[in-house]
C-alpha positions as CSV (number, residue, x, y, z in Angstrom):
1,X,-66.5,-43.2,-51.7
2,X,-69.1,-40.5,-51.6
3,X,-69.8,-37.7,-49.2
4,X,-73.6,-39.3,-48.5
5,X,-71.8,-42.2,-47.3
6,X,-69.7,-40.9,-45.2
7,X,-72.9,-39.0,-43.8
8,X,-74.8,-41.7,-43.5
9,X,-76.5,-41.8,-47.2
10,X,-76.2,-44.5,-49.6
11,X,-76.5,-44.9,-53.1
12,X,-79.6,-45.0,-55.2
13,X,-79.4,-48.9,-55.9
14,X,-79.4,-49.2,-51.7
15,X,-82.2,-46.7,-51.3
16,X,-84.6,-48.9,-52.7
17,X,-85.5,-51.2,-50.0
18,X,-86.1,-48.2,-47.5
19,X,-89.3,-46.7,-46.2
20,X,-89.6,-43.4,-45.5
21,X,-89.2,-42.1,-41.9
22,X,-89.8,-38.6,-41.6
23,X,-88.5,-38.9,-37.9
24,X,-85.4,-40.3,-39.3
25,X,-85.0,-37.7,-42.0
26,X,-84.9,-35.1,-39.4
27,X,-82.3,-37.3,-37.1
28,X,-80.6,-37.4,-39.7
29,X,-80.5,-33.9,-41.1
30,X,-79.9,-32.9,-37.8
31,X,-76.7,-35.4,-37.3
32,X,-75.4,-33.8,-41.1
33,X,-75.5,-30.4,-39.8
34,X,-73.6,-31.3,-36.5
35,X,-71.2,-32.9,-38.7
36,X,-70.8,-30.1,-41.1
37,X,-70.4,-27.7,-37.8
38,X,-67.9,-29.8,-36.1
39,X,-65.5,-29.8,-39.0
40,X,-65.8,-26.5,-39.5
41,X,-64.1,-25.9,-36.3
42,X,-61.9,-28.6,-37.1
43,X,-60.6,-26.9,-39.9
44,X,-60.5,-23.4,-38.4
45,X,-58.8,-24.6,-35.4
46,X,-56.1,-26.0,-37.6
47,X,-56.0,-23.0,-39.5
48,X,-55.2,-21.1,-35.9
49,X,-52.8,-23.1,-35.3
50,X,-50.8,-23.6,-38.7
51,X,-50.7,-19.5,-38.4
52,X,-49.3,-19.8,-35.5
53,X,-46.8,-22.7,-35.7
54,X,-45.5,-20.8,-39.3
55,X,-45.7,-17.7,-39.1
56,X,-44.6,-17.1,-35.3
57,X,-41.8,-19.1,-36.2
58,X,-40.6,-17.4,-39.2
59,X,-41.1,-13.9,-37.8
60,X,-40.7,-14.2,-34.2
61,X,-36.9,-13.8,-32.7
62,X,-36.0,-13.7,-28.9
63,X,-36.1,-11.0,-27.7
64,X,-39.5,-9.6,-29.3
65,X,-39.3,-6.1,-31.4
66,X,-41.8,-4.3,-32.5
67,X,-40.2,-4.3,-35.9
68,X,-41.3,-8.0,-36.2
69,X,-44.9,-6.9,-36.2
70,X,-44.9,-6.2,-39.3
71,X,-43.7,-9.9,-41.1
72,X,-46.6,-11.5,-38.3
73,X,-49.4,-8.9,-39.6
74,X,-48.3,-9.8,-43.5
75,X,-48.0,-13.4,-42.9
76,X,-51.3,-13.5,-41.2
77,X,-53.0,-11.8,-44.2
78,X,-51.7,-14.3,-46.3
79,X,-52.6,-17.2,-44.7
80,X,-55.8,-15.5,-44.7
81,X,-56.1,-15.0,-48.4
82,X,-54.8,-18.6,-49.1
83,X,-57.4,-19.9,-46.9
84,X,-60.4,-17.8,-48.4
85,X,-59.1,-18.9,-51.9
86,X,-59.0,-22.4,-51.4
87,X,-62.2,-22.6,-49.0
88,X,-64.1,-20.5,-52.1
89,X,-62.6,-23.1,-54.4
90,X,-63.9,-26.2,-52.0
91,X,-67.6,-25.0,-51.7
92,X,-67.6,-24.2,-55.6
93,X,-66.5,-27.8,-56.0
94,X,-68.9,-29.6,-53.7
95,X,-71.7,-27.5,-54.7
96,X,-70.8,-28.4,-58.2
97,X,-70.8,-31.9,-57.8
98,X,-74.3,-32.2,-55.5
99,X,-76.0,-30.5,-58.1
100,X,-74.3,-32.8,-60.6
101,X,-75.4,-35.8,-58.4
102,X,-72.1,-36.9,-57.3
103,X,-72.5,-36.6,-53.7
């Protein structure tokens, strides 16, 4: 299954039969981006909340030091680089394959 059909698009062959709505375009542009917006909180929400779940519980012992600041500050970075690396690696990948037609 495509990305345009989970948005709503469908595939050349189906495309045929429709008119062009320019008030539907927009509806539907509009309804893409919302999308687009609302997983992007999605994801970072999960993000939050993996950091926290992981790394709290790995560096985190009762009662709190300040010593443990450090492992929280270097697990944080990390989740942060991992997340910048794959998220790089996803738009390269969808970008590749819309201008390739695929989505």
């Amino acid at each position: 299954m495509a990305l345009s059909s989970i948005f709503g698009g469908a595939a050349p062959s189906q495309q045929q039969g429709t008119t062009s709505n320019p008030a539907a375009s927009k509806v539907k542009e509009q309804l893409k981006v919302q999308i687009a917006q609302e997983l992007a909180v999605a994801n970072v929400t999960e993000l939050v909340n993996k950091i926290t779940e992981n790394c709290f519980e790995k560096c985190l012992t009762s009662p709190y030091a300040n010593a443990q600041e450090g492992c929280v500050d270097q697990c944080l970075a990390k989740y942060m680089r991992s997340w910048n690396v794959i998220s790089k690696a996803y738009v390269a990948r969808i970008q590749q394959a819309s201008t390739s037609g695929e989505i």
